[in-house]
N, C-alpha and C positions, 0 to 999 in steps of 0.2 A: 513620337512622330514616326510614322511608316515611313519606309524605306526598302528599295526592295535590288536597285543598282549604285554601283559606285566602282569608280577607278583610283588603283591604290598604285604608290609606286614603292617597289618590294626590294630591299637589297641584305641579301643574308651577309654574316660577319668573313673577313678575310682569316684565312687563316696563319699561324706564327711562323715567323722565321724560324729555321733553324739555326743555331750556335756552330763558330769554329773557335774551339776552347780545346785548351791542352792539359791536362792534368800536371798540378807543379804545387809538392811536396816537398818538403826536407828529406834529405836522403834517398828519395827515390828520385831514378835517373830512368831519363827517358818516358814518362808518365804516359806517352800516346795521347791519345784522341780524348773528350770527353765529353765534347757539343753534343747539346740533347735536341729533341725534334721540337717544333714548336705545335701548339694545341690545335686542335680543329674549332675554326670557324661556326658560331651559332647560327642554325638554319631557323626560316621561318615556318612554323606548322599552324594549319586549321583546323581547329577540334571544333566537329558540331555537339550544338549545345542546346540542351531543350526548353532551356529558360529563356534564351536571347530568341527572339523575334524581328529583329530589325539589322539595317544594315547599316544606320543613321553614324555609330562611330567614325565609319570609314570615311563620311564625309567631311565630321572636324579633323580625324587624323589620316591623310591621305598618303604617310611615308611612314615603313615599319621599316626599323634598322634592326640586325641583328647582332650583338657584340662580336667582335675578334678575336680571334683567339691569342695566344700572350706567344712569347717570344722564347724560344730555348736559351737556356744555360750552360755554364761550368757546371759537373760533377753529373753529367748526364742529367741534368735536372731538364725535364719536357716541359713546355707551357703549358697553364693551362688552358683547359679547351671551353671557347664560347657558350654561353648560356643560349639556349633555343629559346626563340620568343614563341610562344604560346599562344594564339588567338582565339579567341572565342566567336562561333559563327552559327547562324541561327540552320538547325536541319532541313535538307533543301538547298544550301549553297552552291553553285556552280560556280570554278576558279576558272578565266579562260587566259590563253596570252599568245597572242598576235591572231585572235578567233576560233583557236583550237582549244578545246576543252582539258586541262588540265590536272583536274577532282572535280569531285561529285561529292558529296558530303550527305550521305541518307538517313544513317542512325546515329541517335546518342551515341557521344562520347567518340563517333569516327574521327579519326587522325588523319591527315596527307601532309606530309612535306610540301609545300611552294615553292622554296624558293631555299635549296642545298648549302650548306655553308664550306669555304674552301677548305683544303684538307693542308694541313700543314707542312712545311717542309721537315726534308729531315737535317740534323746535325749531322758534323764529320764522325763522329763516331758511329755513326751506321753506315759508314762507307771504309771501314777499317776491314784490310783483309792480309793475306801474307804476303802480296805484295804490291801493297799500296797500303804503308804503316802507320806513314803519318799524313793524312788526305788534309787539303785545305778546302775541298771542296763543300759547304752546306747549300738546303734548297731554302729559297722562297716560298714563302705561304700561295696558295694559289687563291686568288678572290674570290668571293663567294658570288652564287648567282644574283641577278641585279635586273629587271625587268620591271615592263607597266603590263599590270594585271586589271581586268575587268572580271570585277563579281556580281554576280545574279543571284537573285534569289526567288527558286520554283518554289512555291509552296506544296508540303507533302499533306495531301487529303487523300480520305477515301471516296469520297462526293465532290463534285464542280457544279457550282449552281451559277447557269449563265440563262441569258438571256436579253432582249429590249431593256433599256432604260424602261424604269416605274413599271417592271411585268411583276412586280411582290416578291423578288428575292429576300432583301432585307427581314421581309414582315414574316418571311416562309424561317427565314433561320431563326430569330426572337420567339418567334412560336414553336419550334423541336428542340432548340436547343437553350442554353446559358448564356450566350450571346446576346449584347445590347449595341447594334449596329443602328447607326442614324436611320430615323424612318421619318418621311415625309411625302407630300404627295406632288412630288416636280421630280425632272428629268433628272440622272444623274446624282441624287443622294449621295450614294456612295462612292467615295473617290479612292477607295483605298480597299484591298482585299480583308475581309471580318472570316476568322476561324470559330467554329464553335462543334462542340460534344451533342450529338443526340445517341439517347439510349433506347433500345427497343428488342426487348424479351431479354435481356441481360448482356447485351450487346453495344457496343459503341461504334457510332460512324465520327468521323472526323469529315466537317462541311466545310468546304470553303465557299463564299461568297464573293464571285468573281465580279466588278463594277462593271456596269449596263455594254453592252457591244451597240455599234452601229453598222450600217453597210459601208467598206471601206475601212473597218478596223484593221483587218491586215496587214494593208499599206499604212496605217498610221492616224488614220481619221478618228477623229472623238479622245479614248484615252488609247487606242489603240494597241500598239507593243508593249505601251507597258505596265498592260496585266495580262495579255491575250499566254505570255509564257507561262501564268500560272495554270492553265490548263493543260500542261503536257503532265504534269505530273499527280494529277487524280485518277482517279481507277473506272472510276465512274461518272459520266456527266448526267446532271438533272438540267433538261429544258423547260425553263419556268415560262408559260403564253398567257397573258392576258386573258380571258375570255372574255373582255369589252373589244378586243382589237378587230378593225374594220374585216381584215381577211389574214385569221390565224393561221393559214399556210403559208400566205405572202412573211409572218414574221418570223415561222418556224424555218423558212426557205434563208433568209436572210441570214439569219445566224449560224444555219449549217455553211453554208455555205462562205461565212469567212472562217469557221474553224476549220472546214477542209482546206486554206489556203494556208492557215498556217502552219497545223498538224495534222497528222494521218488519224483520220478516226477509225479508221476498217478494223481497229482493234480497241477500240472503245467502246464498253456498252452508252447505251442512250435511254434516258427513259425523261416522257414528256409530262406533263404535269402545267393543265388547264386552271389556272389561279381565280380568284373572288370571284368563286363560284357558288355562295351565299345565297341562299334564294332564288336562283336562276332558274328559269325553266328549266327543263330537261331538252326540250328539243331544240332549245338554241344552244345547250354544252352541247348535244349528238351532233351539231351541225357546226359547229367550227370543230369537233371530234374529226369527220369525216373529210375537213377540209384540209387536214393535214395528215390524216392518212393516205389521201392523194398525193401528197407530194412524197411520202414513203408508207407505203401499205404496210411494211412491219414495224412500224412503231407503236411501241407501249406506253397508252395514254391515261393519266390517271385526270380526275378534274377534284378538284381540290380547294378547301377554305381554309386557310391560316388564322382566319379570326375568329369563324367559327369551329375551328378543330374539326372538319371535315376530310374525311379518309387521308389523316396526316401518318395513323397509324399501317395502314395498308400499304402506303407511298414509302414507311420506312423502311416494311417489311420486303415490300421489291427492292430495295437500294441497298439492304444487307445482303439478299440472295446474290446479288448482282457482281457488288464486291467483294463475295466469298470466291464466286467462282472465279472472279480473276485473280483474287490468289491462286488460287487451283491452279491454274493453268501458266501461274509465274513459276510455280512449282515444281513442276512439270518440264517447264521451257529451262528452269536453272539443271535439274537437273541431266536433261540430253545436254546440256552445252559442257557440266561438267564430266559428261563418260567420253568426249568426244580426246583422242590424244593427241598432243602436242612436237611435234618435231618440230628439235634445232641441228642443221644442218650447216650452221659457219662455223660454229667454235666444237673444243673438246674442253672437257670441263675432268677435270682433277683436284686432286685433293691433295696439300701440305702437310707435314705432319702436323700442324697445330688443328687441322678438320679444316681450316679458312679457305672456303672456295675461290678457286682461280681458273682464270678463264685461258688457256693455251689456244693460240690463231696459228694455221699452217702457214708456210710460205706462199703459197697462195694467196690466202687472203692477207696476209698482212704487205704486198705487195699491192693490194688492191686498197689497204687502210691508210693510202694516204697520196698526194696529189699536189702536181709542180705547178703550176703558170707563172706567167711574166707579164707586168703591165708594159703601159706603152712609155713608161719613166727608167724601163729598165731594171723595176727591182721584183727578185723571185721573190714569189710566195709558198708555201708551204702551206697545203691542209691536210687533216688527219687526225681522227682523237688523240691517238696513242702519243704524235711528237708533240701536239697541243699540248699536251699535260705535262711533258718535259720541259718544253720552252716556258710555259708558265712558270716552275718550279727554278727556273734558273736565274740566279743570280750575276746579272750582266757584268756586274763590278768589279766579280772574281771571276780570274784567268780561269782558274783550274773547273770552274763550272762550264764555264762555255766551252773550255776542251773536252770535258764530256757530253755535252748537249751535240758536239760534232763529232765524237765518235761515236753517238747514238745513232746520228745520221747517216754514218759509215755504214753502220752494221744494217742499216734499215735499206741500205743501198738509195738513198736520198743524194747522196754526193753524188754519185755515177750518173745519176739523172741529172744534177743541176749542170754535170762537166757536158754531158750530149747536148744538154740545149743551150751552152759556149757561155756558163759563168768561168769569169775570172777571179784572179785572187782578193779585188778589191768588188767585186762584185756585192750588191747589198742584198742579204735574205731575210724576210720578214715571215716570221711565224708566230700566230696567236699576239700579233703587236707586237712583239721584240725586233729588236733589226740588231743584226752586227753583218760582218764581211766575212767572204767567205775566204779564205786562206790556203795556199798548199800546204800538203804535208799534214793535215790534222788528222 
């Protein structure tokens, strides 16, 4: 069964506590610290795949959980870290969340992360230093990303074959290509997009056979939206016309004119192609020829029999020239985009001894990374990635974490902000959903 959308709800693995463990041995005195960090949380990834064709899973399984990551130990033992769940997804994928495009999924074997797995805390023994020897403090695993995703599936062709309901799409693809798509002689056959191979001078196009358009597809009429997306992603459109149709510009007019509402054709090639054209006079194919050359003087019309093999070979050989050249000129277009150079102008970016990039913010901007309000209940709020991810990490239950999480705040000059705008000591602060009070003296 086709399938070509579905809404999944995505929630990648938390990641482990960390451990406050003290090393305690016979004969050694004083052991220190030896809480290990807890694992990272398994993310969720989409690998396109060239065998899967359909989207149909996502409909029996609408929830992908990713494992958690485990919990620190004694002896600096670290959790371990969550298994990445893996998805399989047909090339052509689009992952969107809240509307905005998320991945793109174009070739075999592409990879994207969806959905990030939390990063674990650490133990007290990564907070051991000369002075502060024996820390109680460890972090909380931070949870992993958790969202409702909507996935699409554009189909990747080299040819779009659209057209009227019953214009011989189907019969046009069963006769170039391997493809055995429903063929009959009523409206609508086809309810579902049919891919297929034609070869021609050692060459392969990839056809998709897009189900019949009406006027008002755009907005949703007939099968509407949802096949009209698979036309954004062919290289090439073939316009398949009737030649029995009362006035072949009236139906060439029609079709152009909802895929201009839905996508930009001004970089699309187009090439027409006059169907069971079997026997027909010549002057009645010249004369619906002519009748859509009126409504666009430059289009390229072929007329054509799919049953009886009439210029099927000529019609391919436009449709590989056609889609050569927009390679060409993707080519072309990838490579200007990549001489063009890149500045980043917020951070300075440095290097640790281990080579592990880190990203250093001036005071400047880290005065700008992050942001006070207050509801009308009286409790502050705090946003900002940087203390987000500390609050996260912090362990409400231990003292000694939340006196670091507010001497993070200290240093961030967050306090001084919350004291100008008249918190008190019992004042409530909530950041990233934590809430505790706010205190003198910390």
């Amino acid at each position: 069964m086709f399938c070509d959308t579905a809404k999944v709800s995505l929630k990648a693995g938390k990641g482990g506590d960390g451990a406050v463990s003290f090393r305690r041995e016979i004969y050694i005195n004083k052991g220190g610290p030896d809480g290990g960090n807890g694992g990272k949380g398994g993310s969720i990834i989409f690998q396109a795949d060239k065998d899967t064709n359909t989207l149909i899973d996502f409909r029996f399984n609408p929830i992908l959980t990713a494992p958690d990551g485990g919990n620190g130990s004694g002896t600096r033992s670290n959790g371990r870290s969550g298994k990445n769940l893996i998805v399989e997804v047909p090339i052509g994928t689009v992952v969107k969340r809240d509307g905005k495009i998320i991945a793109d999924l174009t070739e075999d074997g592409m990879q994207a992360v969806i959905a990030k797995g939390g990063d674990g805390g650490f133990g007290n023994a990564h907070f051991k230093s000369s002075v502060r020897q024996t820390p109680v403090i460890a972090e909380v695993g931070e949870p992993g990303e958790a969202f409702e995703a909507e996935i699409e599936l554009k189909l990747l062709a080299d040819v779009g074959l659209v057209g009227l309901p019953n214009a011989g799409k189907s019969t046009f693809l069963a006769s170039v290509t391997n493809a055995k798509p429903e063929i009959a002689d009523y409206a609508f056959t086809t309810l579902t997009p049919n891919l297929g191979v034609a070869t021609i001078d050692r060459n392969d196009l990839l056809i998709a056979d897009i189900p019949g358009l009406i006027e008002g597809a755009s907005d949703g009429r007939g099968l509407g939206h949802d096949f009209l997306r698979h036309v954004d992603r062919t290289a090439v459109l073939l316009h398949l016309i009737d030649v029995y149709q009362d006035d072949a510009g009236q139906a060439y007019s029609t079709i152009r004119g909802e895929l201009k509402k839905y996508s930009d054709l001004k970089s699309r090639t187009e090439i027409v192609a006059l169907t069971k054209c079997e026997g027909l006079d010549d002057e009645i194919i010249e004369m619906q020829k002519q009748a859509i050359l009126e409504k666009n003087p430059e289009a390229k019309i072929f007329a054509i029999s799919s049953v009886a093999k009439k210029n099927l070979d000529d019609l391919l050989r436009a449709l590989l020239a056609a889609v050569k050249e927009n390679q060409k000129q993707q080519e072309i277009t990838a490579e200007q985009i990549g001489s063009t150079p890149i500045e980043f102008k917020t951070a300075i970016i440095s290097h640790d001894m281990e080579s592990l990039p880190t990203i250093s913010l001036s005071h400047h901007e880290l005065k700008k990374a992050w942001q006070v309000t207050q509801d009308e209940k009286g409790v502050y709020h705090v946003t900002g990635e940087k203390i987000e991810k500390f609050a996260r990490r912090t362990d409400l239950s231990n003292y000694a974490s939340v006196n670091r999480l507010r001497d993070i705040m200290k240093k961030l000059g967050i306090r001084a902000e919350l004291t100008t705008r008249g918190a008190k000591a019992d004042s409530i602060i909530e950041i990233s959903g934590k809430h505790f009070t706010l205190v003198e003296d910390y």
